[in-house]
C-alpha positions as MATLAB code, in Angstrom:
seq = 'XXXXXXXXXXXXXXXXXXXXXXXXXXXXXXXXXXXXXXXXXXXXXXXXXXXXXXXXXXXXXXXXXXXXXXXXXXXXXXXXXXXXXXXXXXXXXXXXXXXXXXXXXXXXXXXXXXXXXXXXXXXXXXXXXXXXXXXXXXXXXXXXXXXXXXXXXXXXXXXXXXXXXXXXXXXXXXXXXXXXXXXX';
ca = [
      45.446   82.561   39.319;
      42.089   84.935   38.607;
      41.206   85.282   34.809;
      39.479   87.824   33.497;
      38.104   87.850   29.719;
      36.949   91.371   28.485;
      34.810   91.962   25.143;
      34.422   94.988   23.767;
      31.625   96.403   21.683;
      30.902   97.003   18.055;
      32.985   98.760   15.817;
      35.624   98.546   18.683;
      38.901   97.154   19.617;
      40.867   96.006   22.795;
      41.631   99.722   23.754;
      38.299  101.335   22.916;
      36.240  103.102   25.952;
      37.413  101.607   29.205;
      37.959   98.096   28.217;
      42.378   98.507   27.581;
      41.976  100.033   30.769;
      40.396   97.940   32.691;
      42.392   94.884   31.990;
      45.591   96.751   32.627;
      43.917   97.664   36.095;
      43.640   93.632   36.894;
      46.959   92.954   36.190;
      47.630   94.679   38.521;
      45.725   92.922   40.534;
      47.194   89.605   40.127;
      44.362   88.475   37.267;
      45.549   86.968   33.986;
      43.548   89.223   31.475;
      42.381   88.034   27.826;
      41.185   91.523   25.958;
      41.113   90.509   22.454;
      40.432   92.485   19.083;
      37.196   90.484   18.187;
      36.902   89.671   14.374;
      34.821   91.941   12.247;
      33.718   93.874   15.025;
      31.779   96.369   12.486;
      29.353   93.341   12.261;
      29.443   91.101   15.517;
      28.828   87.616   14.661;
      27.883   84.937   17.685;
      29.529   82.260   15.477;
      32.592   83.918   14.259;
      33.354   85.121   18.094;
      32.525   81.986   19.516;
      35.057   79.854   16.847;
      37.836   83.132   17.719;
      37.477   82.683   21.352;
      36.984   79.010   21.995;
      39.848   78.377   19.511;
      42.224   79.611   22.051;
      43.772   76.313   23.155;
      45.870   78.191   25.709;
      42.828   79.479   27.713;
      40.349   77.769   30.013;
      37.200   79.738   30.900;
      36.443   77.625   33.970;
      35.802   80.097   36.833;
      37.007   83.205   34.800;
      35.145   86.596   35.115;
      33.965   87.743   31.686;
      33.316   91.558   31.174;
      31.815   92.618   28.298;
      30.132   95.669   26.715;
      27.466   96.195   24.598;
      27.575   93.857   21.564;
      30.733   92.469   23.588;
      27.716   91.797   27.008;
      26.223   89.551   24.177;
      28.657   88.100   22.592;
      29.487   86.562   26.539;
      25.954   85.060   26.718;
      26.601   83.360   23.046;
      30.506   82.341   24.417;
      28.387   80.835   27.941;
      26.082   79.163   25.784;
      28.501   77.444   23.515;
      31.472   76.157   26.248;
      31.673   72.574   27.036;
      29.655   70.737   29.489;
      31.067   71.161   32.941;
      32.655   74.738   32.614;
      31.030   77.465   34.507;
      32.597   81.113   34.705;
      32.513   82.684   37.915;
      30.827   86.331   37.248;
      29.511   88.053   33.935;
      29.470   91.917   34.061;
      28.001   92.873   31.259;
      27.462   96.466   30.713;
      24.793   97.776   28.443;
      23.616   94.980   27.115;
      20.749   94.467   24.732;
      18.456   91.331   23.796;
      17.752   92.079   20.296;
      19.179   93.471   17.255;
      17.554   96.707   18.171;
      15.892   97.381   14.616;
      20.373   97.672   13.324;
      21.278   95.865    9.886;
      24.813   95.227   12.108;
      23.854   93.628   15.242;
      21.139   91.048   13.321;
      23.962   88.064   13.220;
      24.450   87.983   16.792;
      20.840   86.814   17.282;
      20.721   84.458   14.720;
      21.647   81.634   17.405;
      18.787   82.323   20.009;
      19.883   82.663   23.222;
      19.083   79.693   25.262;
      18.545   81.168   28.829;
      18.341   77.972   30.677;
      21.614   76.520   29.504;
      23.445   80.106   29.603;
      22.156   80.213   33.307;
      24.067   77.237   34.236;
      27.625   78.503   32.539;
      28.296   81.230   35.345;
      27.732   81.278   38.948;
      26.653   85.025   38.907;
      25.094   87.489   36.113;
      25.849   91.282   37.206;
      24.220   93.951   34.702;
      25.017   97.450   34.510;
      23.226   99.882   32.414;
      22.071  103.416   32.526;
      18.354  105.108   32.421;
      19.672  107.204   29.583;
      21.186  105.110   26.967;
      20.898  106.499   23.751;
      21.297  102.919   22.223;
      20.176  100.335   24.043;
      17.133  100.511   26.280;
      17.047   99.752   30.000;
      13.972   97.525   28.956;
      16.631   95.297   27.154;
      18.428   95.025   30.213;
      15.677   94.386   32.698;
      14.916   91.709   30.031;
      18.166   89.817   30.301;
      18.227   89.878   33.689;
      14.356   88.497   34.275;
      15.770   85.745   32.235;
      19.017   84.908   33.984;
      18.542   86.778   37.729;
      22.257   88.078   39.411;
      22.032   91.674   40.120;
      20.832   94.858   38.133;
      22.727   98.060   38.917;
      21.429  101.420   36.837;
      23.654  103.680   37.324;
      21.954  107.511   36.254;
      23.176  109.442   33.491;
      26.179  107.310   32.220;
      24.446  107.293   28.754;
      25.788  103.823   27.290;
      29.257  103.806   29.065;
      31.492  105.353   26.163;
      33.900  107.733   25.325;
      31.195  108.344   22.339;
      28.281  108.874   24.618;
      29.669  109.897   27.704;
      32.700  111.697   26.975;
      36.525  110.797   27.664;
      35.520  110.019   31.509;
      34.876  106.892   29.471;
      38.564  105.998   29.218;
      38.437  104.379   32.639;
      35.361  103.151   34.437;
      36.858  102.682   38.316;
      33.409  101.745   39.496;
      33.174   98.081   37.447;
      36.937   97.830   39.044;
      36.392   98.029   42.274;
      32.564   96.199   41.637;
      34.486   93.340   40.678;
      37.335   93.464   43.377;
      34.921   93.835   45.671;
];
């Protein structure tokens, strides 16, 4: 069976923006879907994510794809980093990601870890990054970044802002291009 683990972003939950959505979507398309409530999401934490989500004895992240956004697109390349030798996800979306803390008190203990780029390239057959050239939060240069380091594709999509209900407005609820980008 397909698996599918989605992350969400800061200060969110399993039904914030398009991310609820989204896994109901592959369910219906014959994936078994993880979307979790990540623990103290108001201040992402590599470590604390990485214990939450590897602690999971009931799921195996060999050949899943792993969505995530914002905070959530990191918290995948910390999760990648930290699995076992010998498992390799399939495909990463990550959409809107960032490389730093971006100057935020919140986001500094997700980069306390640094990313290692060589090992994280080896944990998933295929890096796809979305992002738009208007992001009020997270720079495209951030993006670019991540994907200089790790290669797969980089899709901008214009004026999406950073791919939320909050930035975007409540088109934000669903996001039926990543769907059919990853049934495709």
């Amino acid at each position: 069976m397909k698996k599918a683990l989605i992350l969400h972003g800061t200060d969110g939950n399993s039904q914030s923006n398009w991310i609820g959505w989204l896994g109901q979507e592959l369910t219906k398309h014959d994936y078994q879907v993880w979307v979790p409530d990540l623990p103290h999401a108001e201040k992402p934490n590599l470590t604390t994510y990485n214990q939450f989500l590897l602690g999971r004895k009931d799921w195996s992240f060999e050949n899943n794809i792993m969505v995530g956004h914002s905070s959530g697109a990191v918290a995948i390349l910390g999760l990648l980093q930290a699995l076992p030798e010998g498992v390799q996800a399939e495909t990463c979306y990550l959409v809107g990601s960032f490389k730093d803390d971006l100057g935020w008190e919140k986001l500094r203990e997700l980069f306390v870890t640094p990313l290692n780029f060589e090992l994280i390239k080896t944990k998933a057959k295929h890096f796809v990054f979305l992002h738009s050239d208007n992001d009020p939060h997270c720079p495209l240069t951030g993006a670019q970044y991540l994907h200089q380091q790790l290669g797969g594709e980089l899709i901008l999509l214009p004026d999406q802002f950073h791919f939320s209900v909050g930035t975007a407005g409540e088109k934000y609820r669903q996001f039926p291009y990543l769907l059919d980008l990853i049934l495709s």
